[in-house]
TORKOL-4160 file (C-alpha; in steps of 0.2 Angstrom, whole numbers, padded with zeros to 4 digits, m for minus):
424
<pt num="1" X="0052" Y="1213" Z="0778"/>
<pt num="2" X="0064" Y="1214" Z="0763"/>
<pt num="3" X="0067" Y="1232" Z="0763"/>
<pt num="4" X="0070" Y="1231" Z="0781"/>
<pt num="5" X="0086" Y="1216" Z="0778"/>
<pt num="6" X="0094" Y="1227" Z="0766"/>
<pt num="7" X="0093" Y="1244" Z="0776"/>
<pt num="8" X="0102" Y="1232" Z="0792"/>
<pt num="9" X="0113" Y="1225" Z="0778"/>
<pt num="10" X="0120" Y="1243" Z="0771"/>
<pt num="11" X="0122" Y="1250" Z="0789"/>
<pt num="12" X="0131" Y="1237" Z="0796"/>
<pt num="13" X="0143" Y="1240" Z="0778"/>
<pt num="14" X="0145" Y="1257" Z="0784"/>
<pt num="15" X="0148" Y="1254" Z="0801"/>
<pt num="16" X="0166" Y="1244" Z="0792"/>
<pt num="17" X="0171" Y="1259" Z="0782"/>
<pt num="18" X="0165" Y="1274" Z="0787"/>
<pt num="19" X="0164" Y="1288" Z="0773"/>
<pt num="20" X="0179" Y="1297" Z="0765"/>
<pt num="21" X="0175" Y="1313" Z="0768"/>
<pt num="22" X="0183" Y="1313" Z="0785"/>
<pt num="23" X="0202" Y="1309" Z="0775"/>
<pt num="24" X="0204" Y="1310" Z="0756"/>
<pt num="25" X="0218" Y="1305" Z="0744"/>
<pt num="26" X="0228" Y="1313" Z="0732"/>
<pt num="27" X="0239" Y="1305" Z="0718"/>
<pt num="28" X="0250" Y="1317" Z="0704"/>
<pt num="29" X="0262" Y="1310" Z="0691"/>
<pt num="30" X="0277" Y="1320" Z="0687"/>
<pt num="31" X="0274" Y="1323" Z="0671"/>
<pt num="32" X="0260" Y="1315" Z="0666"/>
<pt num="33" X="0268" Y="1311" Z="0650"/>
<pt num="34" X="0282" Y="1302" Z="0648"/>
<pt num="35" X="0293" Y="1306" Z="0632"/>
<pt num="36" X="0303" Y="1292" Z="0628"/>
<pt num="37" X="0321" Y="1295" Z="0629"/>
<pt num="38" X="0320" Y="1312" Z="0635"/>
<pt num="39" X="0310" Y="1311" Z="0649"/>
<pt num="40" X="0324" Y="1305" Z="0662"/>
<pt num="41" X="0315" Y="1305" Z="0681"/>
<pt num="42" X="0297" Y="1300" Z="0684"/>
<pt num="43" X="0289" Y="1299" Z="0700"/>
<pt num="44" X="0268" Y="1295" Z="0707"/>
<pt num="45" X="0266" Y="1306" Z="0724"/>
<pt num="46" X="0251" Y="1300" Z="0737"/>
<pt num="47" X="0247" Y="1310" Z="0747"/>
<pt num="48" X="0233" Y="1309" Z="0764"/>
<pt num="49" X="0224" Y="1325" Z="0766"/>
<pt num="50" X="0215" Y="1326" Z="0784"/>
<pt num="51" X="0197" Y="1337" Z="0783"/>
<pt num="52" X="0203" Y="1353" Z="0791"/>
<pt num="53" X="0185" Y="1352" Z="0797"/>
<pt num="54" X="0184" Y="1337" Z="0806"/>
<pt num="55" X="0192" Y="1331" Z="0819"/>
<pt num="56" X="0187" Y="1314" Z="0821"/>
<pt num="57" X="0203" Y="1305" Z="0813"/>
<pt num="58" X="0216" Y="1297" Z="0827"/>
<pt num="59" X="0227" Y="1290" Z="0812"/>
<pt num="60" X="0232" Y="1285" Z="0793"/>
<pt num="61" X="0236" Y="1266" Z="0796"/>
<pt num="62" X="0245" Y="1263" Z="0776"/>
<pt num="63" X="0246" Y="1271" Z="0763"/>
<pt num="64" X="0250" Y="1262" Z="0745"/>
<pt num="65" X="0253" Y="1267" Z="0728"/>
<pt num="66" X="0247" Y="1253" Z="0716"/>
<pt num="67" X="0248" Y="1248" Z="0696"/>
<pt num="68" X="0234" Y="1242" Z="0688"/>
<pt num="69" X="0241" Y="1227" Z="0676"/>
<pt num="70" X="0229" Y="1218" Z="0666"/>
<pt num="71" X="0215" Y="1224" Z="0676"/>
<pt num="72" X="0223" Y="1221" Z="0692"/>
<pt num="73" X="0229" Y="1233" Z="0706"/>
<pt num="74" X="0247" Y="1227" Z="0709"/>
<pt num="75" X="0256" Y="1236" Z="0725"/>
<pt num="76" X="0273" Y="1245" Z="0721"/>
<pt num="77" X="0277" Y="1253" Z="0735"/>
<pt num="78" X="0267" Y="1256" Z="0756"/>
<pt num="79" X="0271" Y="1265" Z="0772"/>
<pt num="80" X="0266" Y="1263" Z="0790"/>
<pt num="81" X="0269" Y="1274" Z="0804"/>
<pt num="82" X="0281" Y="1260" Z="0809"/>
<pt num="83" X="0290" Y="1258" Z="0795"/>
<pt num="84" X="0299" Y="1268" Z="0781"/>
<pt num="85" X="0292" Y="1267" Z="0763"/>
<pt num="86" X="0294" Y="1249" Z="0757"/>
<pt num="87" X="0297" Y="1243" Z="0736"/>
<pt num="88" X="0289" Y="1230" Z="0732"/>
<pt num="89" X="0298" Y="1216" Z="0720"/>
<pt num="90" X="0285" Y="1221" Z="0708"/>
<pt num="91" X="0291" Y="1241" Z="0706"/>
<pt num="92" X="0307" Y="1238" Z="0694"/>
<pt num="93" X="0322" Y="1248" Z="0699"/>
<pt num="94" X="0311" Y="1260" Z="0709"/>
<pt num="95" X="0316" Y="1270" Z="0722"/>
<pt num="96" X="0304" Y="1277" Z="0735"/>
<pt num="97" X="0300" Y="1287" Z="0751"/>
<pt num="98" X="0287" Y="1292" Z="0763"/>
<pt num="99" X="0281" Y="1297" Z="0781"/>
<pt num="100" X="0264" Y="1294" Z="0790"/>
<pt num="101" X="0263" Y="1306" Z="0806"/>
<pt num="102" X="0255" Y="1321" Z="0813"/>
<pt num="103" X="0264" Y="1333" Z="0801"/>
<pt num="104" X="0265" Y="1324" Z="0786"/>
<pt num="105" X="0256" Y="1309" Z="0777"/>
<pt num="106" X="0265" Y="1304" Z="0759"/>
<pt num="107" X="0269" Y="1292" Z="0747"/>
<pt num="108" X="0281" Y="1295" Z="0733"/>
<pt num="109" X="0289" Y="1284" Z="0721"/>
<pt num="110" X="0302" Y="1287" Z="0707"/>
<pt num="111" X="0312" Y="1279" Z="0694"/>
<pt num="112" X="0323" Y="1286" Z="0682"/>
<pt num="113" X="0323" Y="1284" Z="0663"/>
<pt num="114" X="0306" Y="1278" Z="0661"/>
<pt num="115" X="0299" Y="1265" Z="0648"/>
<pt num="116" X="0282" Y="1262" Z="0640"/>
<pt num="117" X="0279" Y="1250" Z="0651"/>
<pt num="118" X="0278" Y="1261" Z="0666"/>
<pt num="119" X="0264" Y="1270" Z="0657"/>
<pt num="120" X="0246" Y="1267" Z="0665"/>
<pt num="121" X="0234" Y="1270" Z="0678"/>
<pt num="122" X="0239" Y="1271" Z="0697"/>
<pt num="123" X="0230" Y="1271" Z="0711"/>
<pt num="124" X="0236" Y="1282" Z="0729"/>
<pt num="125" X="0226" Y="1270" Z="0742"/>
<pt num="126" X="0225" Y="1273" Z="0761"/>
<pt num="127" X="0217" Y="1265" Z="0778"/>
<pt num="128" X="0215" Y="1277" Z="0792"/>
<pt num="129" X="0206" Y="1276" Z="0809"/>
<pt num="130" X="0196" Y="1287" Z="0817"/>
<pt num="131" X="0194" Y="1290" Z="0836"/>
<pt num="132" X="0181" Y="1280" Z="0839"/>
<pt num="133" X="0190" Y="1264" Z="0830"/>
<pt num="134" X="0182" Y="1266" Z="0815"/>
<pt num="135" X="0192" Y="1261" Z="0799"/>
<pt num="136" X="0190" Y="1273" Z="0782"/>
<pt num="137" X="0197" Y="1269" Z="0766"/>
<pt num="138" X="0202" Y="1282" Z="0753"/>
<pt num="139" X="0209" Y="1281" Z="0739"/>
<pt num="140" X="0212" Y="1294" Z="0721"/>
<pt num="141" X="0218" Y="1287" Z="0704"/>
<pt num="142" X="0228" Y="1296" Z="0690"/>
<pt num="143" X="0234" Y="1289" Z="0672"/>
<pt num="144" X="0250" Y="1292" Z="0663"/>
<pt num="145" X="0253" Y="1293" Z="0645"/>
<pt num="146" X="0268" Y="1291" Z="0633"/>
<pt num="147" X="0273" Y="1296" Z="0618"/>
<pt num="148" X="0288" Y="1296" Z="0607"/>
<pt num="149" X="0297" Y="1311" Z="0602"/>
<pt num="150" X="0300" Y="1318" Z="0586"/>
<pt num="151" X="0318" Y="1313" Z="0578"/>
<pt num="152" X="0322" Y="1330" Z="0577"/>
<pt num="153" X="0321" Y="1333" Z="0595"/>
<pt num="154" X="0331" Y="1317" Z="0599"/>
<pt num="155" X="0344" Y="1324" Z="0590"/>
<pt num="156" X="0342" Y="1341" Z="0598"/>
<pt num="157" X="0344" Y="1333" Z="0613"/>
<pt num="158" X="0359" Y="1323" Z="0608"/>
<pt num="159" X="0369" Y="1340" Z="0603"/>
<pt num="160" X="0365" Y="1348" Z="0617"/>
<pt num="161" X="0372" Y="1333" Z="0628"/>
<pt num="162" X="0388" Y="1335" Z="0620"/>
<pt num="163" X="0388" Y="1350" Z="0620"/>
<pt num="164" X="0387" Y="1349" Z="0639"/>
<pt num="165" X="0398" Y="1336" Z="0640"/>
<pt num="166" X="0413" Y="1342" Z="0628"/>
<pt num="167" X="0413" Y="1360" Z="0641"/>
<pt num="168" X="0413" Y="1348" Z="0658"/>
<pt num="169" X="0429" Y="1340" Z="0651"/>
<pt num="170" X="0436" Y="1357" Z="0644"/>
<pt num="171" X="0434" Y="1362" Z="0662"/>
<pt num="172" X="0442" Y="1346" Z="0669"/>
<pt num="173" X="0456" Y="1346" Z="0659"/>
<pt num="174" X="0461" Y="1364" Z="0662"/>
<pt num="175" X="0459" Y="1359" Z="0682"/>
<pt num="176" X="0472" Y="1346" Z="0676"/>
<pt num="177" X="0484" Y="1356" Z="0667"/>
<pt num="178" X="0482" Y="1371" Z="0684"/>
<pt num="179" X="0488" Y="1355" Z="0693"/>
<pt num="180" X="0498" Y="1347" Z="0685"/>
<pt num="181" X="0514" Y="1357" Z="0685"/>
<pt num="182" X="0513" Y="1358" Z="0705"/>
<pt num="183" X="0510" Y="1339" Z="0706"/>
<pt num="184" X="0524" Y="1336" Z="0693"/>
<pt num="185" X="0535" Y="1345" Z="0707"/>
<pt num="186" X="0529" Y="1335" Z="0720"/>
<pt num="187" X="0531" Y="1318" Z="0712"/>
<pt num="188" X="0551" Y="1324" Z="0707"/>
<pt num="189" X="0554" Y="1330" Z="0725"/>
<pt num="190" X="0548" Y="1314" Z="0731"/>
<pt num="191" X="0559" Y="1305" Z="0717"/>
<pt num="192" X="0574" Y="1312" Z="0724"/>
<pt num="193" X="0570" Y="1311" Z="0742"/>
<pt num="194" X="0565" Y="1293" Z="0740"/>
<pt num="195" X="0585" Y="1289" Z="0733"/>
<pt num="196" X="0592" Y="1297" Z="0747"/>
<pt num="197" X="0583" Y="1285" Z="0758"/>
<pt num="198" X="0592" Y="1269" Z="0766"/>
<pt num="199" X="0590" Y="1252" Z="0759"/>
<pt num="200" X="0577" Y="1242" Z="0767"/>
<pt num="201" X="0588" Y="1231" Z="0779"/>
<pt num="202" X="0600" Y="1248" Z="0783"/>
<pt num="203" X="0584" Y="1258" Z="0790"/>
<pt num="204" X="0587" Y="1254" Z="0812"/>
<pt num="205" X="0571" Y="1251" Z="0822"/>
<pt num="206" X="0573" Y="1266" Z="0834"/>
<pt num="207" X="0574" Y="1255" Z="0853"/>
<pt num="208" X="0572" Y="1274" Z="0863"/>
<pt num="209" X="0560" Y="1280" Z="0855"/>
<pt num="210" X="0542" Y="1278" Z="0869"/>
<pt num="211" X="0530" Y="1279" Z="0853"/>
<pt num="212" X="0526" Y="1287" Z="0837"/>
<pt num="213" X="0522" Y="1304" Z="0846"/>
<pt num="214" X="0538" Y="1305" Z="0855"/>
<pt num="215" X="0546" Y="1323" Z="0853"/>
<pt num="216" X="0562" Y="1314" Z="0849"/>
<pt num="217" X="0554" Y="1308" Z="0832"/>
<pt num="218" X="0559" Y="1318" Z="0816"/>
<pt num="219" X="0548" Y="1322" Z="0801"/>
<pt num="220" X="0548" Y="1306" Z="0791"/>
<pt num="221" X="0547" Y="1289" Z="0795"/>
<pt num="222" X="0552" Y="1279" Z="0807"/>
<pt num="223" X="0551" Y="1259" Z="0811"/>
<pt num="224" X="0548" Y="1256" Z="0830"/>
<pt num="225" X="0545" Y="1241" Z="0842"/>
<pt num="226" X="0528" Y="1245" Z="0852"/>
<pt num="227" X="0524" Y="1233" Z="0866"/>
<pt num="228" X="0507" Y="1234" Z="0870"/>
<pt num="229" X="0499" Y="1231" Z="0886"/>
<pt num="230" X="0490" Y="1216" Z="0883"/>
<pt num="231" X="0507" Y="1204" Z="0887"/>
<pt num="232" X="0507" Y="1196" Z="0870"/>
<pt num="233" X="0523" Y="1205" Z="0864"/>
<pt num="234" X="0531" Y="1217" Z="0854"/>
<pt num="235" X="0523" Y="1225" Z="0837"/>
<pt num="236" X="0535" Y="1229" Z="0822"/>
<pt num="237" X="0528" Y="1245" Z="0814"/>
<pt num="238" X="0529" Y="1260" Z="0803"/>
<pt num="239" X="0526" Y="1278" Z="0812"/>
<pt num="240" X="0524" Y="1292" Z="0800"/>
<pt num="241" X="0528" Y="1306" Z="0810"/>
<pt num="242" X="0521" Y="1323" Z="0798"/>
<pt num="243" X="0522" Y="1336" Z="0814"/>
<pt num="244" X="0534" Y="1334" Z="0826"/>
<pt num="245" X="0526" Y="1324" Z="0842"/>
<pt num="246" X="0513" Y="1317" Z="0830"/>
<pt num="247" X="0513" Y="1302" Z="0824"/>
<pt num="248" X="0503" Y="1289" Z="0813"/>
<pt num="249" X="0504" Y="1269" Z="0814"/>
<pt num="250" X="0504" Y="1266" Z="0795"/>
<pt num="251" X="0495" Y="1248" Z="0793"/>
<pt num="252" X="0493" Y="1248" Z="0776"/>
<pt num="253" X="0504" Y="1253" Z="0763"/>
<pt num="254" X="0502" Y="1251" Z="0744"/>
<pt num="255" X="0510" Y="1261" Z="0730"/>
<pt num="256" X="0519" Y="1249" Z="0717"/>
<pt num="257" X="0510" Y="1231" Z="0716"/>
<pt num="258" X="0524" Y="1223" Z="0720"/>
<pt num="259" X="0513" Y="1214" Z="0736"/>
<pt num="260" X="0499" Y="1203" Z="0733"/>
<pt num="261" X="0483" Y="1210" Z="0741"/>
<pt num="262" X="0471" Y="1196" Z="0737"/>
<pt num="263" X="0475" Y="1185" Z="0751"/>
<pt num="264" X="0466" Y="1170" Z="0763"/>
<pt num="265" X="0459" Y="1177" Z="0779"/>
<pt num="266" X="0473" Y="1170" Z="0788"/>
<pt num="267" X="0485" Y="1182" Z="0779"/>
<pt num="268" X="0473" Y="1195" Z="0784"/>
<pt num="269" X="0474" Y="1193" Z="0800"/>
<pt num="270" X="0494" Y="1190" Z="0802"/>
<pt num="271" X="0499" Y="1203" Z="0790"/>
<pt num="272" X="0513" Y="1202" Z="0775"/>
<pt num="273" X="0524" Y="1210" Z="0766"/>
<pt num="274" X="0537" Y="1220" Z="0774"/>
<pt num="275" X="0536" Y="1232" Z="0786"/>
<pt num="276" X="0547" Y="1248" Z="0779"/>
<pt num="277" X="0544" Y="1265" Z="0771"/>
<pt num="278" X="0550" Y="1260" Z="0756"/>
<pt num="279" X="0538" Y="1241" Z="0754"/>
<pt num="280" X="0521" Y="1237" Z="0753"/>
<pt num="281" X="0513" Y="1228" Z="0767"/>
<pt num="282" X="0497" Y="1226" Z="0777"/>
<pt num="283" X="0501" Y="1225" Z="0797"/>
<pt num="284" X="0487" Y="1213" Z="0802"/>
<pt num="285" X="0473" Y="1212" Z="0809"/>
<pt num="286" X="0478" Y="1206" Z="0827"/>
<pt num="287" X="0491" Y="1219" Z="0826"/>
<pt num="288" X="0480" Y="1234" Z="0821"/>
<pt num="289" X="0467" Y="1229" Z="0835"/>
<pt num="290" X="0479" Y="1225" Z="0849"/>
<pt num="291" X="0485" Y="1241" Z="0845"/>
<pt num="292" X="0471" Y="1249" Z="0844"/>
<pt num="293" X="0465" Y="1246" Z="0862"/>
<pt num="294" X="0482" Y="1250" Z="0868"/>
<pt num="295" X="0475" Y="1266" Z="0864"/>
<pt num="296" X="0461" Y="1264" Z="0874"/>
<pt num="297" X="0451" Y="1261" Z="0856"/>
<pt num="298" X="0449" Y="1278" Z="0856"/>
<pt num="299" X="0458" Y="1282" Z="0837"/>
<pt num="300" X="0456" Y="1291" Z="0821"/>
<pt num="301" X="0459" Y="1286" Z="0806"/>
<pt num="302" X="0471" Y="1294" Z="0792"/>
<pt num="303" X="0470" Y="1288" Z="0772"/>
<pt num="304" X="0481" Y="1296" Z="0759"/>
<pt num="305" X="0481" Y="1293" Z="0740"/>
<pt num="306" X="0487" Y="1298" Z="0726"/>
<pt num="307" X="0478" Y="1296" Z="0709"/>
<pt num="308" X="0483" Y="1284" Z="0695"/>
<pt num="309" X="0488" Y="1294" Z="0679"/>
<pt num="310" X="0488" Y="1311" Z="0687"/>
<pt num="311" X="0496" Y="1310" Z="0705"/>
<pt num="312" X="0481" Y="1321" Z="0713"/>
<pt num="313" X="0485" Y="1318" Z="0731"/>
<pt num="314" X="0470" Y="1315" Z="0741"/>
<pt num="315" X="0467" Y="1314" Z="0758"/>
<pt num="316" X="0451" Y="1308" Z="0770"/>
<pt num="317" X="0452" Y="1309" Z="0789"/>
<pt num="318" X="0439" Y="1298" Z="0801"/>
<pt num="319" X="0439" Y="1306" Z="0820"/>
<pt num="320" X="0433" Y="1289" Z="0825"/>
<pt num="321" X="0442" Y="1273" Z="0820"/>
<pt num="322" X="0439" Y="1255" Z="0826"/>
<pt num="323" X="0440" Y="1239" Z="0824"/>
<pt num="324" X="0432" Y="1224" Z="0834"/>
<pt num="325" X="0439" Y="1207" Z="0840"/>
<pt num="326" X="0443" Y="1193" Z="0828"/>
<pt num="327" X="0425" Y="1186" Z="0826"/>
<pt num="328" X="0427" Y="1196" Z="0810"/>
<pt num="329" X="0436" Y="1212" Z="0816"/>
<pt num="330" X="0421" Y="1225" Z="0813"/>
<pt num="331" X="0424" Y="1241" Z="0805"/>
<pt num="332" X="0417" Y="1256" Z="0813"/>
<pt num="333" X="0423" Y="1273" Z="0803"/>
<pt num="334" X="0415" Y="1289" Z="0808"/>
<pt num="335" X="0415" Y="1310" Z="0808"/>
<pt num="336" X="0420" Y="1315" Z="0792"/>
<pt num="337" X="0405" Y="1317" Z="0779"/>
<pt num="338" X="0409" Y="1308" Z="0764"/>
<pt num="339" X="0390" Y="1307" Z="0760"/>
<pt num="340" X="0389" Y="1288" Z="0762"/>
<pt num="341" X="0400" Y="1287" Z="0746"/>
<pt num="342" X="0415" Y="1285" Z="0757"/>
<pt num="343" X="0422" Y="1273" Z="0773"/>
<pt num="344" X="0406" Y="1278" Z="0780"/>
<pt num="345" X="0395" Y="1267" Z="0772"/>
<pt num="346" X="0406" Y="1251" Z="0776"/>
<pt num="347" X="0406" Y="1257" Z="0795"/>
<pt num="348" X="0398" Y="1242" Z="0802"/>
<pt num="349" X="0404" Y="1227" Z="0791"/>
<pt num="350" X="0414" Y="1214" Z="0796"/>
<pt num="351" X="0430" Y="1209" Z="0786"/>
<pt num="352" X="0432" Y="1198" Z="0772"/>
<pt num="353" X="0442" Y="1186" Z="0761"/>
<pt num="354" X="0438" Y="1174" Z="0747"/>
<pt num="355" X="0437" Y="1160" Z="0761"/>
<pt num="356" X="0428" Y="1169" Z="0772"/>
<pt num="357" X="0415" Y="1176" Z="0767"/>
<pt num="358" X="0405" Y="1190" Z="0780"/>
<pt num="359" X="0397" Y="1198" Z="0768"/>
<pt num="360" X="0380" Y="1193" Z="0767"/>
<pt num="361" X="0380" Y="1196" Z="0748"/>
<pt num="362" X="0397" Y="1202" Z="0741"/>
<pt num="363" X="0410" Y="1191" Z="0738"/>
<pt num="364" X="0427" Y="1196" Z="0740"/>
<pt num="365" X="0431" Y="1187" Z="0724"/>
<pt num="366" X="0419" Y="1202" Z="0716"/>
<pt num="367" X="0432" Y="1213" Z="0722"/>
<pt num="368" X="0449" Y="1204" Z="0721"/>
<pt num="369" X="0451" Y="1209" Z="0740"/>
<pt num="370" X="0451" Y="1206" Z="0758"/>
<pt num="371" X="0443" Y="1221" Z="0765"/>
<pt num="372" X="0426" Y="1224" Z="0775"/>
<pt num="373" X="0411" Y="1222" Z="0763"/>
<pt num="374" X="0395" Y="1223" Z="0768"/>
<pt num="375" X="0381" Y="1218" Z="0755"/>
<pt num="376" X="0382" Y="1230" Z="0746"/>
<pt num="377" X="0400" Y="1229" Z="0743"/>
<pt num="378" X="0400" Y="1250" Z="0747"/>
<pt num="379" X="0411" Y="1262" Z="0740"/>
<pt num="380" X="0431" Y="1258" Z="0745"/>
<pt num="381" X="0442" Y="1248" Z="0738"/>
<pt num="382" X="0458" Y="1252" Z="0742"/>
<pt num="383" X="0464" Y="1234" Z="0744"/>
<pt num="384" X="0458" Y="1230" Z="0728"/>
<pt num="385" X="0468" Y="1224" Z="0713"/>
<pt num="386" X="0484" Y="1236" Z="0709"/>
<pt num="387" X="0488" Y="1245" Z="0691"/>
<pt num="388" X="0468" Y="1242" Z="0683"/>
<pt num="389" X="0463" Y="1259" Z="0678"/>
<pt num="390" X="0445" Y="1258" Z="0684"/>
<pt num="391" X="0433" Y="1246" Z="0689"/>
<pt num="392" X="0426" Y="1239" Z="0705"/>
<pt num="393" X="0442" Y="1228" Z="0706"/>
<pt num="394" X="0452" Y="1241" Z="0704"/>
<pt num="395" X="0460" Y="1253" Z="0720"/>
<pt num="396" X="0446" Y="1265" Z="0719"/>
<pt num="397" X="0435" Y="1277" Z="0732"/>
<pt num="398" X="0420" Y="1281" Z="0724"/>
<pt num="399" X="0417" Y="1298" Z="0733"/>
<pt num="400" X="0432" Y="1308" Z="0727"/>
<pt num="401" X="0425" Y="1308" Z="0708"/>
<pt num="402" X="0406" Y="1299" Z="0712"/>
<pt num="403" X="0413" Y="1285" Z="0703"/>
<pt num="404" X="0425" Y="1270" Z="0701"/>
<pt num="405" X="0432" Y="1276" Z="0685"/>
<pt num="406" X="0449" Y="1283" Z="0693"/>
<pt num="407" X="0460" Y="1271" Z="0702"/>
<pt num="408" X="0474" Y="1274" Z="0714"/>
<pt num="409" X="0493" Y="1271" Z="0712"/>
<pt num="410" X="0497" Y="1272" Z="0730"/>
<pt num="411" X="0489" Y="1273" Z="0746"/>
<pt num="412" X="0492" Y="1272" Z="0765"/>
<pt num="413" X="0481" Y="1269" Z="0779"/>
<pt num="414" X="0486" Y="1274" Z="0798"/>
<pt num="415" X="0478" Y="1278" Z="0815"/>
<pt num="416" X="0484" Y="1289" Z="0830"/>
<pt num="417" X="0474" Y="1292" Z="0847"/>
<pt num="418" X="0463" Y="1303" Z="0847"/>
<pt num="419" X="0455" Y="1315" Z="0854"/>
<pt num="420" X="0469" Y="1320" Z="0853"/>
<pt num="421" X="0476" Y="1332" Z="0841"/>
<pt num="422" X="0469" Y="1325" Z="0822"/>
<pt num="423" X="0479" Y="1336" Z="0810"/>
<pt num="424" X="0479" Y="1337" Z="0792"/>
């Protein structure tokens, strides 16, 4: 009678968790052996391999890949077909990926200059269904060593880093010297140009003019009253006119510090500074929306910048430019491929001051800036503070160089519609 319980008791078991063979797991460390300080990436793949020969799997439902710590699995990273691969608090400064469909069923997680303490054993675990509703359980498990190099290595390496290093700015600072002679011309022409040019209160808001693409316009700037649509009256702004008939609403103008940029919400949103060719200023929020939708909200966006130290000019153009009502005035910046390093990864967020706060994680007083953060703060910062040399306070855009380390001396943002023409 006894033998007959425990034959009951182990079918019923496997009726829970059917056997592996129907699905097995795969784990692989790359490398298996971590060489401190040399070793600089290190990743655990898990991978879900079907049984070509049976067909009796509907599904993977997770898959996880878990650290044994003082002989406990702990989860660092899982993925469902529902969701992309999630970190867990526990995996420190890991990044990780993975997909569970018909194609494809993989876990992989990476970190880069690994520690000792990433050594151990992992385990690649999974959950899978078969057709008739059965669950299996899989799972593979791989260990990973470390070791410390020899100092002759470490030196090795060390030389050879600067070797590398001393030929990238050999490089660099030949593109600089290529460059510089044309720039140097460029800067003097716009020396002079910029003496020729009235005073501030000489410079006539043209009254005929119907907009900034009216063929009347000449190359150069020009100060224009616009009366949008909406009834609220008449908007003082700056046209930039580079082809004739094609003109750019400048909104933002910086290039000499001279205009405070870390300002209340309030000021945001009003504007300050002076509107001219030859001042700094920011026109305003409610301004740069109303007109905006006098386009029909159908505008692109121009940027221009000129690098501290070395007056590279540097231009980035967004085919689609908006910006939403005052609840916080939402960005959207879209069609030029900056690699989310750009305008593109701010797309989205709201605007913000140091006493208004929208967010969700960096303040503007991070930044020394009104501009639109999102939690991550992103990669602009063209409102930032004007003359530091680098920094994330500083006047940078991350994408030019893939850093903050070179600041701008001068910038200019400015819309026109589009679609139409959208010209460099």
């Amino acid at each position: 009678m006894d033998f007959l319980k425990i034959v009951v008791i182990f079918l019923l078991t496997a009726c829970l968790y059917v056997s592996a063979e129907k699905v097995t797991a795969e784990i692989a460390a790359l490398p298996q052996k971590i060489r401190i300080g040399l070793t600089t990436d290190f990743s655990i793949r898990c991978l879900a391999i079907p049984n070509q020969h049976d067909t009796g799997l509907s599904k993977i439902l997770t898959l996880s890949i878990k650290k044994v710590q003082n002989d406990v699995p702990v989860t660092l990273a899982v993925v469902t077909p529902l969701s992309a691969a999630n970190v867990m608090p526990e995996a420190r400064a890991a990044k990780a990926h993975g997909a569970l469909d018909h194609s494809t069923n993989y876990l992989n997680i990476s970190w880069k200059n690994p520690e000792s303490d990433l050594a151990g054993e992992y385990i690649c675990e999974g959950i899978g269904v078969e057709a008739s509703g059965k669950n299996i359980a899989f799972s593979d498990s791989i260990f990973v060593s470390y070791e410390y190099a020899s100092t002759e290595e470490y030196v090795s390496t060390l030389f050879q880093l600067h070797k590398e290093l001393d030929q990238s700015q050999a490089k660099l600072k030949a593109a600089y010297a290529a460059g510089n002679k044309t720039q140097s011309e460029l800067v003097e022409t716009q020396t002079r140009l910029s003496r020729r040019q009235l005073p501030d209160d000489c410079i006539p808001v043209v009254s005929n003019a119907t907009g900034c693409d009216d063929p009347k316009l000449t190359v150069g700037y020009h100060i224009l009253e616009i009366v949008p649509k909406d009834g609220l009256g008449p908007i003082k702004v700056l046209c930039h006119v580079r082809i004739q008939g094609e003109g750019w609403i400048v909104f933002q103008k910086r290039f000499d510090g001279s205009v405070d940029f870390y300002r209340n919400f309030r000021d945001y949103e009003v504007g300050f500074g002076t509107v001219s060719p030859s001042t700094e200023f920011w026109l305003g929020l409610e301004n740069l929306r109303r007109l905006l939708v006098d386009n029909g909200d159908e505008n692109g966006l121009r940027v221009d910048m000129t690098e501290r130290g070395t007056a590279f000019n540097f231009t980035r153009i967004y085919p689609i430019f908006r910006v939403g009502p005052g609840d916080g005035y939402t960005l959207i910046a879209d069609g030029y491929s900056d690699g989310g390093k750009g305008l593109s990864e701010n797309s989205g967020a709201k605007f913000s001051t140091y006493d208004n706060d929208h967010s969700l994680g960096c303040p503007s007083s991070l930044r020394l800036a009104g501009w639109w953060f999102h939690e991550g703060c992103g990669f602009v910062n063209i409102n930032g503070l004007w003359g530091l040399a680098s920094g994330e306070a500083s006047m940078f855009w991350y994408e030019i160089y893939n850093h903050p380390t070179h600041s701008m001396q001068a910038t200019e943002m400015k819309f026109r519609p589009f679609p139409s023409p959208v010209r460099v």
